[in-house]
C-alpha positions in Angstrom: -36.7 18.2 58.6 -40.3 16.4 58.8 -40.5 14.0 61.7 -40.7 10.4 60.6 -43.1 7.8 61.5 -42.6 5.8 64.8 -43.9 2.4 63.9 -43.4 0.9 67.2 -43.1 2.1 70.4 -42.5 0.6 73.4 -40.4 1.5 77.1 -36.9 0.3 77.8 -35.4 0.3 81.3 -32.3 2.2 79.9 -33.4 4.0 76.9 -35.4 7.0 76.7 -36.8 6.3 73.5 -37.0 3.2 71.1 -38.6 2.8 67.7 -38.9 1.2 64.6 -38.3 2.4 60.9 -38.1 0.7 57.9 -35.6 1.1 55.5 -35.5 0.0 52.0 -32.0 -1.2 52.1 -32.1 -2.3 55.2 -35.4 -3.7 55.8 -37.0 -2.7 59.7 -34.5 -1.0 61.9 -35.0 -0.5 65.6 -34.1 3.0 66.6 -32.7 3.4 70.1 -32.0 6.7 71.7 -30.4 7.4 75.5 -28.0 9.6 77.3 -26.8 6.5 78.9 -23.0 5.2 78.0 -23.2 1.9 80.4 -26.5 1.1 78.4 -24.6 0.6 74.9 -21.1 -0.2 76.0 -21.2 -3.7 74.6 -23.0 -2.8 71.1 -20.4 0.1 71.2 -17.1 -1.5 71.9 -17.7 -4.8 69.4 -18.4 -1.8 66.6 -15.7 -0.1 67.1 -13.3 -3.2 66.8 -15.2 -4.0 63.5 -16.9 -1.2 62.1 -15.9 2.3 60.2 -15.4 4.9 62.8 -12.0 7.1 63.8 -10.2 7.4 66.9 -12.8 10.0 68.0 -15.6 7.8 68.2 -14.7 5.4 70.1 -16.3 4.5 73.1 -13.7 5.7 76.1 -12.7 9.0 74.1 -17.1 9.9 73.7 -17.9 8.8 77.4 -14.7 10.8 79.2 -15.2 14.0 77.1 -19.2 13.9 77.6 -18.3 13.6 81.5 -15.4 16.0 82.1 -15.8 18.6 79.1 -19.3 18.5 77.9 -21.2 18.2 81.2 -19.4 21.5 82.8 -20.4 23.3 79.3 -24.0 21.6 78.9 -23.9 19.8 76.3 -26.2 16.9 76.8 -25.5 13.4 74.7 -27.6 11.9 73.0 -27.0 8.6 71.3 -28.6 6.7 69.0 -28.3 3.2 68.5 -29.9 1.3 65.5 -29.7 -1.8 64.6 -31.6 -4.8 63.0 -32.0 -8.0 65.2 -29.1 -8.3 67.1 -26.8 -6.7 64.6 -25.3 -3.3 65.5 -25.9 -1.0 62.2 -24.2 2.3 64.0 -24.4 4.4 66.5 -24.5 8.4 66.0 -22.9 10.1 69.2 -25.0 13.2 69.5 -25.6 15.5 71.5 -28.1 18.3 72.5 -26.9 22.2 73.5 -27.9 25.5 73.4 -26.5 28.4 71.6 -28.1 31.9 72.3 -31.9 31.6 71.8 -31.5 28.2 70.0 -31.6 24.7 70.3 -28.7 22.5 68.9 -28.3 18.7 67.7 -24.7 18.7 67.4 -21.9 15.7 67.4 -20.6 14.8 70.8 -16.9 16.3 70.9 -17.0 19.4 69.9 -13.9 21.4 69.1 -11.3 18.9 70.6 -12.4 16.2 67.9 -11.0 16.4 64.8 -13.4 14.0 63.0 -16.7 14.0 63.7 -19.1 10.9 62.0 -21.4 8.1 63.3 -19.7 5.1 63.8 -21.0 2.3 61.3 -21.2 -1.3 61.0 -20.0 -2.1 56.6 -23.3 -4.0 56.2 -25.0 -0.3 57.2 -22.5 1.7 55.0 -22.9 -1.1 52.0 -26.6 -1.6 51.9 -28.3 1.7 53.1 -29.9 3.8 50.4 -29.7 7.9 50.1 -33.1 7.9 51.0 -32.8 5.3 54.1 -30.2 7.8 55.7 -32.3 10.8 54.8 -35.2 9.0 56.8 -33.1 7.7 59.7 -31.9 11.1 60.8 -34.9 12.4 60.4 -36.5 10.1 62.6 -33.7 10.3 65.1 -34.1 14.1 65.4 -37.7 13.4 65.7 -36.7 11.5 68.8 -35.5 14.1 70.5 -37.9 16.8 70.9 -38.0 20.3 69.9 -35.2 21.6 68.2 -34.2 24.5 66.1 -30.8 23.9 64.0 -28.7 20.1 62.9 -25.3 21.8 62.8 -22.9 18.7 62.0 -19.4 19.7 61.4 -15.8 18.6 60.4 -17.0 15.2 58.9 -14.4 13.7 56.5 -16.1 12.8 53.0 -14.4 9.7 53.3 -13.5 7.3 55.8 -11.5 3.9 54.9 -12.5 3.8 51.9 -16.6 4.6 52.8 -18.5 7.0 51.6 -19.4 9.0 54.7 -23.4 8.7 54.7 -23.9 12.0 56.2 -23.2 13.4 52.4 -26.8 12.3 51.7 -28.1 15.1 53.7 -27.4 18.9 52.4 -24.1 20.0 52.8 -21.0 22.2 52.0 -17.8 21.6 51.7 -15.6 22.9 54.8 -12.9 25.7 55.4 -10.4 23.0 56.1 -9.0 19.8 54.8 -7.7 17.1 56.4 -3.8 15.1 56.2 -2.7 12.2 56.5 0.1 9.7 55.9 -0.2 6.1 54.0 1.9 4.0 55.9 4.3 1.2 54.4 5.6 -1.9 56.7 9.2 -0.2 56.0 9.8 3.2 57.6 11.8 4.5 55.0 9.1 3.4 52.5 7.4 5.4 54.5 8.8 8.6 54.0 9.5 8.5 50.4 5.5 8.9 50.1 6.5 12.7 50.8 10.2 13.7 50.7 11.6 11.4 52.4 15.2 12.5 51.0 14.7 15.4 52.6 13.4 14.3 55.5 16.7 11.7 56.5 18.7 14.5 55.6 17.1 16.9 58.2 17.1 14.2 60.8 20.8 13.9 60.3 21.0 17.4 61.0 18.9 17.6 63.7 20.9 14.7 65.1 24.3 16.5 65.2 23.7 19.6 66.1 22.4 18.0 69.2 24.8 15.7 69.9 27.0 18.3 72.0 23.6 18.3 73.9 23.2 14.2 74.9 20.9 13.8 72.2 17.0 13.7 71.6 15.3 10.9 73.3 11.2 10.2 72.7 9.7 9.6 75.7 6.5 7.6 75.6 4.1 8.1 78.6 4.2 4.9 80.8 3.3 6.3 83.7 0.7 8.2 86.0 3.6 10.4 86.4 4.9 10.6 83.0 1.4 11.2 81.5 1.1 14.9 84.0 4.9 15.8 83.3 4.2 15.7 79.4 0.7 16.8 79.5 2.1 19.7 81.8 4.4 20.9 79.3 2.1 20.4 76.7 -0.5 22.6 78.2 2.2 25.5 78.9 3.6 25.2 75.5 0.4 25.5 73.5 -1.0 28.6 75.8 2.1 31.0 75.2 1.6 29.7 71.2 -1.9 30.2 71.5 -1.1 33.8 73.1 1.1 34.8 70.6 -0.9 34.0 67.7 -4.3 35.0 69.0 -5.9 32.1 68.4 -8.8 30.8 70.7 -7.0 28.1 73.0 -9.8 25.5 73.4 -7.4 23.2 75.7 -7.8 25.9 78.1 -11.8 25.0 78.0 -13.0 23.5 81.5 -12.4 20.0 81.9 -10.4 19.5 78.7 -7.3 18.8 80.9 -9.0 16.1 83.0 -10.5 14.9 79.8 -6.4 14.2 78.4 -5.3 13.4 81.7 -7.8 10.9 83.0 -8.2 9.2 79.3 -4.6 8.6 78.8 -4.1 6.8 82.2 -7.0 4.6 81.4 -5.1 3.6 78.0 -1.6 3.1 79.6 -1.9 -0.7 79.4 -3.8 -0.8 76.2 -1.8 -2.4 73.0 -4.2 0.2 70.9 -5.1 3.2 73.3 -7.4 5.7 72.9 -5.0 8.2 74.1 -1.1 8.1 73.4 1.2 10.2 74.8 5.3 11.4 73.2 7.2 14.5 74.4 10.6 14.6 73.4 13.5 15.5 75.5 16.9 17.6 75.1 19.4 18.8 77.8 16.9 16.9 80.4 13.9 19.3 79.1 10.6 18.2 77.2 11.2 20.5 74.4 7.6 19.1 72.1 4.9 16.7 72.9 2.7 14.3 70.6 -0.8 13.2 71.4 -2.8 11.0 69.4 -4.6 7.9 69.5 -5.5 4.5 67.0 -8.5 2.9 65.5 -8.8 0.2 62.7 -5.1 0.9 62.2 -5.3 3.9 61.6 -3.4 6.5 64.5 -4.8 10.2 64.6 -2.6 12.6 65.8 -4.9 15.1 68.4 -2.0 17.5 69.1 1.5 18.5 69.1 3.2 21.1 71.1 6.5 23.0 70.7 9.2 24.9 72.7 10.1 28.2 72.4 13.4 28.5 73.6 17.0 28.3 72.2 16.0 24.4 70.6 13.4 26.3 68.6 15.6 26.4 65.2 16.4 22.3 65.3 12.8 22.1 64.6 12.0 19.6 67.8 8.0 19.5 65.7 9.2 17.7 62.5 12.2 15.7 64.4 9.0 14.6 67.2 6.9 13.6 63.9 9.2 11.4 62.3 10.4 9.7 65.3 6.6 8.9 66.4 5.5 8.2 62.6 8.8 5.7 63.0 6.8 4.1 66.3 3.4 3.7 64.1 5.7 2.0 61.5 7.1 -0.7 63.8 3.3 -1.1 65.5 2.2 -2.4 62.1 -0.3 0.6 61.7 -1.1 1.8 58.3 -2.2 4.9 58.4 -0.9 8.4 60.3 -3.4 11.3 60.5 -2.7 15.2 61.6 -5.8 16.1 61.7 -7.8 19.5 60.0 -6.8 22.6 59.1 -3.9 23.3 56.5 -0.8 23.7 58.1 2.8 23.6 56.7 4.4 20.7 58.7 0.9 18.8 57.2 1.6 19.2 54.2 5.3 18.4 54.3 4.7 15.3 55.9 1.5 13.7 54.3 0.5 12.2 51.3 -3.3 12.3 51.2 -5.7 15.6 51.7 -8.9 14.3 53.3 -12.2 16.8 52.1 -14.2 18.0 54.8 -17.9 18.9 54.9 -20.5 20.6 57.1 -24.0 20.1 57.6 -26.5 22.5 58.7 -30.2 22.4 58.8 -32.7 24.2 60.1 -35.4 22.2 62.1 -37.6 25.3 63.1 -38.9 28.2 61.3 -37.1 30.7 63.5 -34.0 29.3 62.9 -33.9 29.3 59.3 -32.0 33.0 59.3 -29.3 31.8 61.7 -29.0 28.8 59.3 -28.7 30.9 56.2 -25.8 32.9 58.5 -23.7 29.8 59.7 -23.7 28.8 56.0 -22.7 32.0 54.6 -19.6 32.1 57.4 -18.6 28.7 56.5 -18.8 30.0 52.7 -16.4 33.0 53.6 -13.8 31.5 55.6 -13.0 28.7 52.8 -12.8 31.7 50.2 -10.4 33.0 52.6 -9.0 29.6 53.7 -8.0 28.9 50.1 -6.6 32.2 48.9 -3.3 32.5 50.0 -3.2 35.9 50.5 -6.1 36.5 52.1 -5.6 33.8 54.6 -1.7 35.6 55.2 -3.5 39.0 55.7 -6.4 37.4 58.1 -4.2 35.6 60.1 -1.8 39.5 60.5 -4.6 41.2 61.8 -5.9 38.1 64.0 -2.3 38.6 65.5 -2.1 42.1 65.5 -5.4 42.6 67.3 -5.2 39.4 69.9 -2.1 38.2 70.1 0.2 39.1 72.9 4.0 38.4 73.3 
């Protein structure tokens, strides 16, 4: 990417850099850049109650995961603000890292975010041309010094109803798709998007076989002390999955537990936390556990747990998914998310695959190979991703040669 031209350029007590571009759609943009939160809490919080952004970008899940996750693996944010006058356009929550030899621009949240965007104002997303969001990023990048690869990954091609405006820069389409749920003001409505015959029928299942047990009850985190039981079990259930399957666990990653812990205790008195905690409980046991979190209606599951005892066959995953997609319901939200990557409980349950897309660039001659490479992976795991029998056979010999009982 070329470097843009800075029009004006002038010193701010809390940013490190501020500009101005002109757009066509947009007319003259001021371009700020920090690694400050404080200094763009107020733009940041009003845009995220009335702009286009997820769960992910909002302003306490960015700020807690750049502090207790990011900083111990140094990953440096930096965010840009632009706007025009006093109107917020967006704000892309970026972030600066190394990787070997090479210099990263990167989103802020790395694996533990399952959408990654800017967070946009509709004017921005209505009126900005191709060639406006082409120019912006290059500018921003220009902002912020030498740098050798804009690797951008898991953004959604669409976001409530918006054309993502990250699809004007080159791009592929990712490994994995997203799923979610359209939600109807009547649960049952609800379910009948996907099975929901089924569905009742398996509940009423579930229900009797535990009956002889007390019951299932869902337990919604209220407390300091209810957030570290279920986030406990959480943790435990997930490694010994993790282990089994050999799979990478990235919630074993320094400071992701602080990051849950401390960002669901600052959301227990929210009506619309950041950060919502479910485990359910049998025989006096948290058997599963349900994180997720809302935005513009919208409630994004982050990450479910299971037991792997003698509950196992009552299936405590589906029955902890319908009873928290019955707790959306009755919060008036209208859309439930699980996240990326196909999985079979994701399809069961939701009516609507979400496209994914990557995004990198090389910004330096010497990265242009490494480019070419991150591309070509990308290209190879959704060949593999989308043949069935490929993807059964990679994920034997991932098993075979890390997994461990």
């Amino acid at each position: 990417m070329k470097k843009s031209a800075v029009f004006m350029e002038v010193s701010a007590p809390h940013f490190s850099s501020q500009t101005r571009f002109h757009t066509v759609g947009l007319g003259d943009v001021e371009v700020f850049i920090t690694e400050d939160f404080a200094s763009l809490e107020r733009q940041w919080r009003a845009l995220e109650g009335q702009g286009i952004g997820s769960l992910y970008q909002r302003y306490d899940w960015m700020k807690i995961w750049a502090e207790s996750v990011g900083r111990p693996a140094k990953v440096s944010p930096r965010l840009a603000l632009i706007s025009h006058g006093d109107e917020t356009l967006c704000i892309l929550p970026l972030s600066v890292r190394m990787r070997g030899p090479f210099k990263m621009v990167t989103w802020l949240g790395d694996s533990h975010t399952n959408f990654h965007m800017g967070l946009y104002s509709r004017h921005f997303l209505q009126s900005a041309k191709p060639d406006d969001v082409r120019g912006l990023i290059d500018h921003v990048i220009g902002q912020l010094g030498k740098q050798d690869i804009l690797e951008l990954c898991c953004q959604p091609v669409m976001w409530q109803g918006y054309t993502n405006p990250i699809t004007f820069l080159k791009s592929q389409q990712s490994h994995n798709h997203a799923f979610a749920l359209s939600l109807e003001p009547d649960f049952d409505a609800a379910l009948n998007r996907n099975n929901g015959a089924r569905k009742r029928k398996k509940y009423r299942w579930q229900q009797n076989k535990l009956r002889e047990h007390g019951g299932a009850e869902l337990l919604i985190a209220r407390t300091v002390e209810d957030v570290d039981r279920i986030l406990d079990v959480s943790m435990q259930q997930m490694s010994r999955r993790f282990s089994r399957s050999g799979i990478w666990n990235r919630f074993e990653d320094a400071g992701v537990m602080s990051f849950f812990r401390e960002l669901a205790i600052a959301e227990l008195d929210k009506e619309k936390p950041s950060l919502r905690l479910y485990g359910l409980e049998i025989a006096g046991e948290i058997r599963a556990t349900f994180a997720g979190g809302e935005n513009n209606n919208q409630f994004s599951g982050c990450f479910i747990s299971l037991t792997n005892d003698e509950f196992a066959r009552i299936s405590p995953g589906e029955l902890i998914i319908y009873l928290v997609i019955e707790d959306c319901v009755k919060r008036g939200l209208e859309v439930f998310d699980l996240g990326r990557g196909e999985e079979r409980y994701k399809t069961s349950w939701c009516d609507t695959t979400m496209p994914m897309f990557e995004t990198t660039i090389a910004l330096s001659k010497r990265a242009i190979a490494f480019a070419a490479y991150e591309r070509a992976k990308t290209s190879v795991k959704r060949t593999v991703r989308n043949n069935e029998t490929m993807w059964s056979m990679a994920k034997k010999v991932r098993t075979r040669l890390y997994g461990r009982i």
